[in-house]
N, C-alpha and C positions, 0 to 999 in steps of 0.2 A: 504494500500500500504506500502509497507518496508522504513522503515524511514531510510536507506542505498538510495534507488532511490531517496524520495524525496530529502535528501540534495543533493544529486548529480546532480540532475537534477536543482535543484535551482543555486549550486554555479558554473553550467556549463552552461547555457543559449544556447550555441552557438551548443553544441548537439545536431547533427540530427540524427547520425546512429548510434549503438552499435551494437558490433560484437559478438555473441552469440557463445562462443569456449569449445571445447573438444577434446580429444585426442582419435585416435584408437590404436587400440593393439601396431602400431609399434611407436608412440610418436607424429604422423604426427595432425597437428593441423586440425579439419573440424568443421563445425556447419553451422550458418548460421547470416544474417545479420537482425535487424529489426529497424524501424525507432520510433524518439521519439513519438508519437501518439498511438504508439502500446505496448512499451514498459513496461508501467504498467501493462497492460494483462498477460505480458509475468512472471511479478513477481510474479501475484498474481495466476494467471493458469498451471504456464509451456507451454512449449508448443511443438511439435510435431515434431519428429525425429524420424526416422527408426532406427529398431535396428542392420540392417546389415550393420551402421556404425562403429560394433565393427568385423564386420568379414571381413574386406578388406585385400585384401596382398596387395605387394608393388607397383602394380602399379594401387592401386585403384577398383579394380574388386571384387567382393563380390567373397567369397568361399563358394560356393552351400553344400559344406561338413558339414558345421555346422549349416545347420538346421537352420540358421534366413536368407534365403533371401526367393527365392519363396516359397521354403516346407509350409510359413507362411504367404505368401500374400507378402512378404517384409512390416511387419507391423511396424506400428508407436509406440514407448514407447514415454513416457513423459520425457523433460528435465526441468528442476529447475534451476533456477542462484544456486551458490555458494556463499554464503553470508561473506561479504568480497573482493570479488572481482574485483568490479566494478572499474574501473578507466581509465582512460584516454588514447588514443592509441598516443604513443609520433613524429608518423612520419606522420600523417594523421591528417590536421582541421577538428574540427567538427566530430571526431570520439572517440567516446568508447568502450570500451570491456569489454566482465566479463564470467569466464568461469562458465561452467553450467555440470551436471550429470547428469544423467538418470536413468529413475526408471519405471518401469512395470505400465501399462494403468491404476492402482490405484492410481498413483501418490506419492503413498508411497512404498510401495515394492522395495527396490534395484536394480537393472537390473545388473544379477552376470556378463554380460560381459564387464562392464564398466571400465577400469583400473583406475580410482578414487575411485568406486566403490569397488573394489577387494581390494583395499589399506586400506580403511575405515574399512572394514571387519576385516582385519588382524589388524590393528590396537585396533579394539574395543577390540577382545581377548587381543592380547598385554597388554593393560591395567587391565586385571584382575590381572596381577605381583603386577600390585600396584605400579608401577615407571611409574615416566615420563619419555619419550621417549627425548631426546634433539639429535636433526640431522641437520648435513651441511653438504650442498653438493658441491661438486667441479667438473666444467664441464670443459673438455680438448677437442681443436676445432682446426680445420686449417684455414687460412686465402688462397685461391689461388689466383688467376689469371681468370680473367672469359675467359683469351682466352687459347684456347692450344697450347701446343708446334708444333714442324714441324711434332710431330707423336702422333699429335692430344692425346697426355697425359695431364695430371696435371701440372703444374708447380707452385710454389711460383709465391706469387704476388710482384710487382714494387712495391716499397715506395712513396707513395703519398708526403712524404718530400724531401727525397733525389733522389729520380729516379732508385737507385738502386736494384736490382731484389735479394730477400733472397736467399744465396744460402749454406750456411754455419750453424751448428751447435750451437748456440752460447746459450747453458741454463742459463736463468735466466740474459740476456742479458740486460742491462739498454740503449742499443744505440737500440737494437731492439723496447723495448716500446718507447723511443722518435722517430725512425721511425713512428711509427704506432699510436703516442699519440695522434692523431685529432681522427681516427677511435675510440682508448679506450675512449678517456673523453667522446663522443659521445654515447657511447655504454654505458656509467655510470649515464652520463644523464638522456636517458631512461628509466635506473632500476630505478634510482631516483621518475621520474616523476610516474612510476607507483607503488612506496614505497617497490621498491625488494630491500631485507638489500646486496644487489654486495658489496663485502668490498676488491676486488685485484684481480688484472690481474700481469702476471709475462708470461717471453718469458718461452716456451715449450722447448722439446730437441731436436727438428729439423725445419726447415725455414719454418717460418709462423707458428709455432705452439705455442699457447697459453693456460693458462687460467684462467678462471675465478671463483673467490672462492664467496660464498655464506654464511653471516654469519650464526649460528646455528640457529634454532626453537624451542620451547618448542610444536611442534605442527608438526608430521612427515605429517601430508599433506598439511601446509603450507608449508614446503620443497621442497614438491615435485610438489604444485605450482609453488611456483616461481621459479623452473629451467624450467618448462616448458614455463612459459613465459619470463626467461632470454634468451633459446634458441630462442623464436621469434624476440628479443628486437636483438641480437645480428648478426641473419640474416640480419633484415632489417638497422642493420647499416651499416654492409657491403656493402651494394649493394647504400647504398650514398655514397659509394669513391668506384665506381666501381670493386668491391674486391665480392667474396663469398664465405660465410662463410661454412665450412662442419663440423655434426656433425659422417660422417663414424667413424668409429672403425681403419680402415686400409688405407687412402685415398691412399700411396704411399707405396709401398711394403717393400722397403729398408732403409724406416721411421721409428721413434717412432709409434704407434697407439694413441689411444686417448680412453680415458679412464671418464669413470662415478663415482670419489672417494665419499664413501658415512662414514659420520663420524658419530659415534654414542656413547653419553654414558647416563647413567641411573640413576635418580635423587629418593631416598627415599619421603617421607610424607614429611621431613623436609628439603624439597632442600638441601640435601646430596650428591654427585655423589658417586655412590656405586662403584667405580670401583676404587675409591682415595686406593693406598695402595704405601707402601714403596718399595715394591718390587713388582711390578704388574705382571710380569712372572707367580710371585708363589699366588696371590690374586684370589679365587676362584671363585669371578661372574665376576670376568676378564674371567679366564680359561674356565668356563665351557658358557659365552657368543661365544668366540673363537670357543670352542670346538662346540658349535652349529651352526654356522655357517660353519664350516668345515666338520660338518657329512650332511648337507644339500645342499653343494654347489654343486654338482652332482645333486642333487633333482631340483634344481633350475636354472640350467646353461641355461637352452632354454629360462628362462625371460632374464639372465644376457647378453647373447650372440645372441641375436635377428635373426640374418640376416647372410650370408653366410660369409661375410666378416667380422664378426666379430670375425671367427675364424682365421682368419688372421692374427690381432693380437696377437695372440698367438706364431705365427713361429717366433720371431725375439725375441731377449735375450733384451729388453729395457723400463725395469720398466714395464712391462706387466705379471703379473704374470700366469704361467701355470700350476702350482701344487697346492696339498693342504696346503699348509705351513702358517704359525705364526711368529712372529718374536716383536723383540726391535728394535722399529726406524730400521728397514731395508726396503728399497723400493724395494726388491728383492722377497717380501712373497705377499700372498695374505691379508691376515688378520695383519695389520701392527699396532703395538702400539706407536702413536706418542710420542716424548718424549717432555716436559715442565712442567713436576712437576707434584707430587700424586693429586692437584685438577685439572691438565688439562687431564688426563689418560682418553682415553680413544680409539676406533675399529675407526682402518680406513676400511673399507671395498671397496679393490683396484683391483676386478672380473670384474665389470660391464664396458660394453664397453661405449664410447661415445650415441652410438649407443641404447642404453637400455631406453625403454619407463621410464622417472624416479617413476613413480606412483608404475610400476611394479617391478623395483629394490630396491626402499625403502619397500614395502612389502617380498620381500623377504628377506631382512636384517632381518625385523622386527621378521618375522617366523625362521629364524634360531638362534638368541639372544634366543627367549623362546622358541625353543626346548631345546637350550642346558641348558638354566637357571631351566627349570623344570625337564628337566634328570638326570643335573649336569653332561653333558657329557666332558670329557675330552679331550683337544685338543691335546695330545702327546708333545713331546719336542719342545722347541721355535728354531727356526735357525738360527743357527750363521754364517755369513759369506754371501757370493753367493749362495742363493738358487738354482741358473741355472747349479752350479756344483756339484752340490748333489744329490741326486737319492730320490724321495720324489714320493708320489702317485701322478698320475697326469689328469688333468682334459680332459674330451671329447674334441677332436680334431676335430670334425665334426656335425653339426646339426642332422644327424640320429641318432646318439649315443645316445646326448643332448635329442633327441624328444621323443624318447624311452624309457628315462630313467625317464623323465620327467611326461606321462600320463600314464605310467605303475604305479608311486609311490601311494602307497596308502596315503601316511602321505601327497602329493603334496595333492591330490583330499577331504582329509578331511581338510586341512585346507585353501585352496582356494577355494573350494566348486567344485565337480564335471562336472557342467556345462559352466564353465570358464574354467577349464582345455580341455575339449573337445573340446570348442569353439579355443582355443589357441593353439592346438594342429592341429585343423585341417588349422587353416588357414597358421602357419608356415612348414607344409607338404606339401601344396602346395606351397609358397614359393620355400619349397629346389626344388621341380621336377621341378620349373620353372625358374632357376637358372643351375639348371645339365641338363636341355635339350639344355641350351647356347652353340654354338661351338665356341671355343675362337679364336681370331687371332692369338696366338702363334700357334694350334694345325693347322690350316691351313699352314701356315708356316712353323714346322718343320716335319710336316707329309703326305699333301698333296699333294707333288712333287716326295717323295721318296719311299709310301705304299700303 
């Protein structure tokens, strides 16, 4: 048995159920629950999960397009804990969790539709450069209101302190976090109790918008852990001060959107950060890091921009970037080079929406850094100024574009393996036609009276 279970189960007594979790394609947490008696089976066997848990759209329904529901019996692949995982659920007695992967009826064979999986993958290659990967992620969320307005919208939530209802812009607001500082320390608590390194919450650039920063990893799928379980931790605090929490891309039209900042630099043999230079504009595994991610962010925009509304955030000029652009310390580009000195240099990579499963957006970082490290592909000139007032190439404005551009690539399908791209492809197809068959209440309204 995994000497990870036994301490755990020794220094936890009071453990009855552990929550056995995993992600599908869209970020959405599923698995299953089993109690302590069984649990040691489960480490030393895995245990049984369909595999057309990775082919669901959003509202849960397998997509018959990709070949893992009936075509195949709707059959069972094997899931494995993640080692390391195991701990404590902070809002539930008597409950633990520990996320787990999936792997083909051998028990060993990867199951390519897994997005932990698919990350692993990219990852392994990644590592043939010969550098560590060091990533922190930054996740931007709204806080609402669980009731709606008089025209059943969104609205910011009431301060659990002062009573008053967010209505104002107030970035990086220090009255706004002591509004809301039961819900934060609460929410800190949590990552605490379950060892996510959460190092700062700061107010966003519209009412109720927040977020939360993640310190770096020496390890991009512990990364992309713990955002997946910052976003659980973070839901379930909201909903103890009657508040919910959303990670949309676009909750409010006329809002900032919310964004998945993914920070990345790259360590030699000798814990070195290769990206240290005096001038990092002109530093060439800066440049041609940049430059690959920028000849692949079109290749990649259907993992980065998930869901209909992710392209949403896009329409609105506020720190959402639309183009391919690079830049010095500018929040206006996609690819943003923080500034604090040649050893903290290093890719904010500022595409991916809230909304972006993180498994699958740290993989795509990953595969654009070593195209362009291995091409030496050059990212053109850095931008100065407002990117929004510049005429720069610019990215797909609609999931068709995105989908198309995405499992036509060859470079997509060799390096995320062709049977993931298919699976991902067909379930966010279905998706969009099941989104564009919606008749919206505006089109009722200004068209149903007069046409």
């Amino acid at each position: 048995m995994s000497k990870e279970l036994t301490e755990f189960l020794a220094a936890h007594p009071d453990v009855q159920t552990i929550e056995l979790l995993t992600t599908d394609l869209n970020g959405m947490v599923r698995g299953k629950r089993t109690e302590r008696d069984t649990i040691r089976k489960v480490y030393r066997d895995g245990f049984s999960l369909p595999g057309s848990v990775y082919a669901l759209d959003a509202t849960g329904t397998t997509v018959e397009s990709t070949g893992l529901g009936v075509d195949t019996g709707d059959a069972d692949r094997i899931c494995r804990p993640v080692p390391g995982s195991l701990t404590m659920v902070p809002w539930l007695e008597g409950r633990a969790q520990a996320l787990v992967t999936m792997f083909e009826t051998d028990g060993v064979t990867p199951f390519p539709s897994d997005p932990r999986q698919v990350l692993t993958r990219i990852n392994e290659r990644f590592n043939r450069l010969g550098y560590t990967a060091v990533v922190a992620v930054e996740l931007e969320f709204y806080l609402v209101d669980r009731e709606r307005d008089a025209w059943n919208r969104l609205q910011p939530p009431v301060s659990p302190t002062t009573g008053r209802r967010m209505n104002t812009t107030q970035v990086y607001s220090m009255d706004d976090l002591d509004d809301y500082d039961a819900f934060i320390q609460e929410a800190l608590r949590m990552a605490r109790e379950q060892n996510l390194p959460a190092d700062g919450v700061i107010a966003e650039y519209a009412p109720g918008q927040f977020e939360v920063n993640l310190h770096h990893c020496n390890n991009p799928l512990d990364a992309a852990d713990h955002a997946i379980m910052l976003k659980r931790i973070i839901r379930h605090a909201a909903r103890e001060f009657g508040l919910e929490a959303t990670f949309m891309a676009k909750p409010y039209i006329d809002q900032a959107g919310s964004g998945t900042h993914i920070h990345l630099s790259l360590l030699d043999s000798e814990g070195n950060n290769i990206f240290s230079a005096d001038d990092p504009e002109q530093h060439p595994p800066l440049r041609h890091a940049i430059g690959g991610l920028l000849k692949t962010a079109d290749l990649t925009q259907a993992l980065t921009f998930p869901t209909i509304n992710s392209y949403r955030r896009l329409s609105s000029e506020i720190y959402a970037p639309n183009s391919k652009t690079w830049g010095y310390d500018n929040r206006t580009v996609a690819m943003r080079i923080p500034s604090g000195g040649r050893a903290a240099y290093r890719v904010e990579h500022r595409l991916a929406g809230a909304d972006a499963n993180p498994y699958l957006a740290v993989a795509a970082v990953l595969a654009g850094v070593q195209h362009g490290l291995e091409n030496k592909i050059e990212p053109g000139p850095a931008v100065v100024g407002n990117a929004y007032d510049q005429d720069h190439e610019t990215l797909a404005d609609n999931p068709r574009d995105a989908l198309r551009t995405f499992e036509n690539s060859t470079w997509v399908r060799e390096t995320f393996g062709a049977e993931f791209t298919d699976v991902y492809a067909a379930c966010k197809w279905g998706e969009t036609r099941l989104f564009e068959q919606q008749i919206t209440p505006m089109e009722l309204d200004l068209l149903l009276p007069y046409v």
